[in-house]
C-alpha positions in Angstrom: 0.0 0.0 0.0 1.0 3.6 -1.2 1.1 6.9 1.3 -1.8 8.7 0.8 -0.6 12.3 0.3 -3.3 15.3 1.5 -3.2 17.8 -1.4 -5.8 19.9 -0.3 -7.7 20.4 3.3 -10.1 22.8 4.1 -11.0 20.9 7.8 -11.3 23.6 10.3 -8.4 23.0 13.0 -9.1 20.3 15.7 -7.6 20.6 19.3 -6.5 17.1 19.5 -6.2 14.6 16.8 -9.4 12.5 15.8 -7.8 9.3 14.7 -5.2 7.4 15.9 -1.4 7.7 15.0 -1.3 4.7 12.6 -4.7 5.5 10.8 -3.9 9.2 11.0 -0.3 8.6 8.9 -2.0 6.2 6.3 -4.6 8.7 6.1 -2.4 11.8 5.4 -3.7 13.4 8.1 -6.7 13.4 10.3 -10.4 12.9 10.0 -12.6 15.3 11.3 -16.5 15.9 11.3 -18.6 18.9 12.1 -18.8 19.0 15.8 -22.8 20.2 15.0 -25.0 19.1 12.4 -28.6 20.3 11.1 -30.4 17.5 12.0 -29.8 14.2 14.6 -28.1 11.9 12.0 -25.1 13.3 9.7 -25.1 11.3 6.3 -22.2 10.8 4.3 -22.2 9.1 1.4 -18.8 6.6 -0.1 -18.6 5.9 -3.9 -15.6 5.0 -6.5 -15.5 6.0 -9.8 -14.4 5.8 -13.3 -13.1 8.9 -15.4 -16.4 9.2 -16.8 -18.8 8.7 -14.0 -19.7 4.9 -14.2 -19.8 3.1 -10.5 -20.6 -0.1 -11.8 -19.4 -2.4 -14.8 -23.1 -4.0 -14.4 -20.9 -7.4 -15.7 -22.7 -10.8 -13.3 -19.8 -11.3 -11.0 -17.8 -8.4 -11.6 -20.2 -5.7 -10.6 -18.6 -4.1 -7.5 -16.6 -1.4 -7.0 -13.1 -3.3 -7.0 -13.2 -3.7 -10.6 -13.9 0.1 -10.8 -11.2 0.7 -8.1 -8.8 -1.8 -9.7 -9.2 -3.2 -6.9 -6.9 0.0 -5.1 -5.6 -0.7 -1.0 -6.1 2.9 -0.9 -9.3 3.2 -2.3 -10.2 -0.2 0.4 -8.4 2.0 3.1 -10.6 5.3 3.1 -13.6 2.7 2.7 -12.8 1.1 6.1 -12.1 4.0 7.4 -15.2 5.8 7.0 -17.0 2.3 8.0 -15.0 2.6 11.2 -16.2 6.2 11.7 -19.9 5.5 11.0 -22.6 4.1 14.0 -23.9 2.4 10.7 -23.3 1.4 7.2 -26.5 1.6 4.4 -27.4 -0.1 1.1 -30.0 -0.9 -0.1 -31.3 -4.2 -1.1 -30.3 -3.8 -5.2 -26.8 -3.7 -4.1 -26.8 -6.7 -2.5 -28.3 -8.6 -5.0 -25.6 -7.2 -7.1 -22.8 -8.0 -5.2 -23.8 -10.7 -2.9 -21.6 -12.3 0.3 -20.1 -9.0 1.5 -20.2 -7.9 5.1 -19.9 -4.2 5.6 -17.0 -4.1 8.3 -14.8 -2.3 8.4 -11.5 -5.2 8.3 -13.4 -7.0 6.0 -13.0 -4.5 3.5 -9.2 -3.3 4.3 -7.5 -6.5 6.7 -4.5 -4.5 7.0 -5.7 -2.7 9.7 -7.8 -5.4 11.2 -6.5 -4.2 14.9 -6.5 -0.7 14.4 -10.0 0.0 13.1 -11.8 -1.7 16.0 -9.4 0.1 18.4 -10.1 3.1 17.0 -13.8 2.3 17.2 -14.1 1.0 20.9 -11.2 3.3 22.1 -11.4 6.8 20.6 -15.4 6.4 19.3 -16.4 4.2 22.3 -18.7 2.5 20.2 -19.2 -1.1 19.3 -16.4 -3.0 17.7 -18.6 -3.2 14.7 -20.8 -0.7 12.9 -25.0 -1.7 12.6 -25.0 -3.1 9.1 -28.4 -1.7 7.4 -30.0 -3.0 4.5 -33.3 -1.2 3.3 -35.8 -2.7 0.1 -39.4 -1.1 -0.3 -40.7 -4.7 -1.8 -38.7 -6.9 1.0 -37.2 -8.9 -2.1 -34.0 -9.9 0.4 -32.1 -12.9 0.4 -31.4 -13.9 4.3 -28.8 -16.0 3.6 -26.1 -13.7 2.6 -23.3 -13.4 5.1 -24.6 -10.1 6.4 -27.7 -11.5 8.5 -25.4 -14.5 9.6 -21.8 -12.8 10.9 -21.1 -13.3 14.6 -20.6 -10.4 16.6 -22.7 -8.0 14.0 -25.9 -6.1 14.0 -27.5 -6.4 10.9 -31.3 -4.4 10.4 -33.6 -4.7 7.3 -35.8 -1.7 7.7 -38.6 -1.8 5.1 -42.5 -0.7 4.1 -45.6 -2.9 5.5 -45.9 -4.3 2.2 -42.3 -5.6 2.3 -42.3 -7.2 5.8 -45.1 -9.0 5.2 -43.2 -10.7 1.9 -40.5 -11.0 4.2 -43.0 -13.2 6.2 -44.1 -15.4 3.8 -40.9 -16.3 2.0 -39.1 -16.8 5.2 -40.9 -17.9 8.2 -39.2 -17.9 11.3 -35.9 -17.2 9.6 -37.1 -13.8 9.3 -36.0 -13.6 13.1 -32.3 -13.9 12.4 -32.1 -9.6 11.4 -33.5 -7.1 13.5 -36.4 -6.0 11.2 -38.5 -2.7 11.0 -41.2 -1.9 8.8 -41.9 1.9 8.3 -45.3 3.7 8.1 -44.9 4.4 4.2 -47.9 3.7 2.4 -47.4 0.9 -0.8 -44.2 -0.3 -1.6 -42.1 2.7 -1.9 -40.1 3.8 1.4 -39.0 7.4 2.4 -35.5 7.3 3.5 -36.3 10.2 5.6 -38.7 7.3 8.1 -35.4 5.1 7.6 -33.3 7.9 9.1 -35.8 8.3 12.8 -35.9 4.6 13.3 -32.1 4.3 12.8 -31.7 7.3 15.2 -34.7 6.6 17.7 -33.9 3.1 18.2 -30.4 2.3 17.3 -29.2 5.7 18.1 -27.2 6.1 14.9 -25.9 9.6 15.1 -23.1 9.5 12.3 -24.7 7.1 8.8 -22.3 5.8 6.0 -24.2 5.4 3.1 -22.7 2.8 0.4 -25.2 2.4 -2.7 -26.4 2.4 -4.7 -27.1 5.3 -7.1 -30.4 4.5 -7.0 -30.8 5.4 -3.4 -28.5 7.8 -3.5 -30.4 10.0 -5.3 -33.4 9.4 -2.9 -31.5 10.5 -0.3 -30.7 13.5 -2.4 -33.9 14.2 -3.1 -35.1 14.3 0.6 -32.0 16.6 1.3 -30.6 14.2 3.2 -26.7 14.3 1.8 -24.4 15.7 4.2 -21.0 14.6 2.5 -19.5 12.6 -0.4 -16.4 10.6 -0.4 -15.8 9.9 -4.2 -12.3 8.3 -5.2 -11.6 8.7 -8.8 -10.6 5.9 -10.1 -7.5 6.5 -13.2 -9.9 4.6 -16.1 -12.7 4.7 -18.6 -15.5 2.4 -18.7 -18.1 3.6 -21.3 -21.2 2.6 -22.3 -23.4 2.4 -25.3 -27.5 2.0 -26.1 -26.9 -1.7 -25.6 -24.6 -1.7 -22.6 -26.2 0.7 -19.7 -23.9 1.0 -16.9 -24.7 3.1 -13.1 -23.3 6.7 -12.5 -23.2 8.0 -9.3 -26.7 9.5 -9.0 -29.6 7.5 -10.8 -33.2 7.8 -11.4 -33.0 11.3 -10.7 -32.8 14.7 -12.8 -32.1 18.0 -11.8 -32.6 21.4 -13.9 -29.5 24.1 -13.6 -31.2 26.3 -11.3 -32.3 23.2 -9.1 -28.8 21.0 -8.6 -27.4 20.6 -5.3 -24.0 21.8 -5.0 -20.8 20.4 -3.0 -18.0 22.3 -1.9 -14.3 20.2 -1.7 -13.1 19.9 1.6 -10.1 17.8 0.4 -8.2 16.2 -2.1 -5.4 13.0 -1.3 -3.7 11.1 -3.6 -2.1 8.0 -4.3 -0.4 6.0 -6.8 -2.9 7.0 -9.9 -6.1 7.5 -7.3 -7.7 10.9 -6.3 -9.5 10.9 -3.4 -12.3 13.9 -3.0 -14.5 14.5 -0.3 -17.3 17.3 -0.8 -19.8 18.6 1.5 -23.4 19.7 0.9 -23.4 23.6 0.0 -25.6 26.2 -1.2 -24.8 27.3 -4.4 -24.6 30.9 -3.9 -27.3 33.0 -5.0 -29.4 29.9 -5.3 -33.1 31.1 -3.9 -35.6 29.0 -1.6 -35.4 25.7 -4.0 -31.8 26.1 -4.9 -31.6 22.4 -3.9 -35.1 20.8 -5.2 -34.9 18.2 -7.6 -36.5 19.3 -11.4 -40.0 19.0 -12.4 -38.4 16.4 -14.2 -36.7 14.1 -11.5 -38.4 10.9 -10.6 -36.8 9.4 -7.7 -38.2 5.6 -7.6 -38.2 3.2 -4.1 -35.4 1.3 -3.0 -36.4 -2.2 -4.0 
């Protein structure tokens, strides 16, 4: 693994560091969040991406991000970091299908610093060795036999609609009591993040949320306003795509107008080897009136599934 090298950083100044020494030097530098946020839960969103925007090479069994990544240390790093900094880790249920048998912690994504991240966790955070693990699907379509419902040691949640928890039900029986599970009070099969959110933070007490994927939800949480950061690395390499070969960006099934975009302000750049690391946080964009941040006429933000 390559030093990552801070190019830019626009974190105000903290009294002590946040992270410790070893994490702190592979990170170049420290990690820092806003002491106050607008609302209970903060929201930060991880992605990696290609030159031109695609997240996904949407190929059966080559699908994740490591193939975008190139399967970078450093890219792995930052993601297991920010795992390690959440109270909880979010996808929804189309990401799992689409890369099945992973387990959001944060050593299984960067083993290198197996030791340090739950140190760091249970030490510095004093949280749980592992972050709650968070799968949400509007329909319930969830297979509970992937890893994630089945890891010792690990919280793992399906929050869902009515509708979807009473598929849950009758697919699965009394294996349905293997999650935690939580059904929201969204009417038909599509689910607000925004009644995700309050039962994460009434009854799990998530304060500090990584979301994961996919673009799909991404953009419903974009939608609802409910972005607080992106970590996007930029991975050195063009995918493409043509009318026969669709492949995910970073935001899907959502449009915005000029006057209607949200906008993100950098608040720093790190390197290494051929990988960019950027991390943006939500911003006005300035002279933007009342609905500087609504999605267009045009947008059409459909349920996580």
């Amino acid at each position: 693994m390559q030093p990552i090298v801070t190019l830019l950083d626009r974190s105000p100044p903290a009294f002590e560091p946040f992270l410790p020494d070893r994490l702190r030097e592979t990170c170049g530098g420290d990690l820092q969040f806003p002491a106050a946020a607008a609302r209970p839960v903060y929201i930060f969103a991880n992605f990696v991406a290609t030159l031109d925007g695609v997240v996904s090479y949407q190929i059966a069994g080559r699908s994740g991000g490591g193939e975008i990544s190139g399967f970078s240390e450093e890219d792995r790093f930052i993601m297991g970091l920010s795992r390690s900094a959440s109270d909880a880790v979010l996808i929804g249920a189309g990401t799992l299908r689409a890369d099945p048998g992973g387990v959001l912690l944060p050593e299984s994504i960067s083993p290198a610093f197996r030791q340090e991240f739950p140190f760091f966790r249970e030490t510095v955070l004093k949280k749980p060795a592992h972050p709650l693990n968070v799968v949400i699907s509007g329909s319930g379509n969830i297979d509970l036999d992937e890893p994630i419902f089945h890891t010792p040691g690990l919280t793992a949640v399906i929050i869902t609609t009515a509708l979807g928890y009473d598929r849950l039900r009758r697919e699965h029986g009394r294996s349905l009591a293997v999650p935690e599970v939580r059904s929201t009070d969204d009417q038909g099969p599509k689910l607000s993040p925004a009644s995700a959110i309050r039962i994460l933070h009434d009854e799990f007490g998530v304060e500090r949320l990584l979301l994961e994927g996919g673009p799909t939800l991404f953009g419903q949480f974009l939608a609802e306003r409910l972005v607080d950061e992106l970590f996007l690395t930029l991975s050195p390499q063009i995918a493409g795509q043509d009318e026969r070969h669709r492949r995910l960006g970073v935001v899907e099934q959502l449009l915005y107008s000029p006057e209607g975009s949200p906008w993100f302000k950098p608040v720093s750049l790190k390197a290494a080897q051929d990988h960019l690391f950027l991390r943006y946080r939500n911003h006005r964009r300035p002279g933007a009136g009342s609905h500087g941040s609504q999605p267009s006429a045009l947008s059409a933000p459909q349920a996580a599934s």
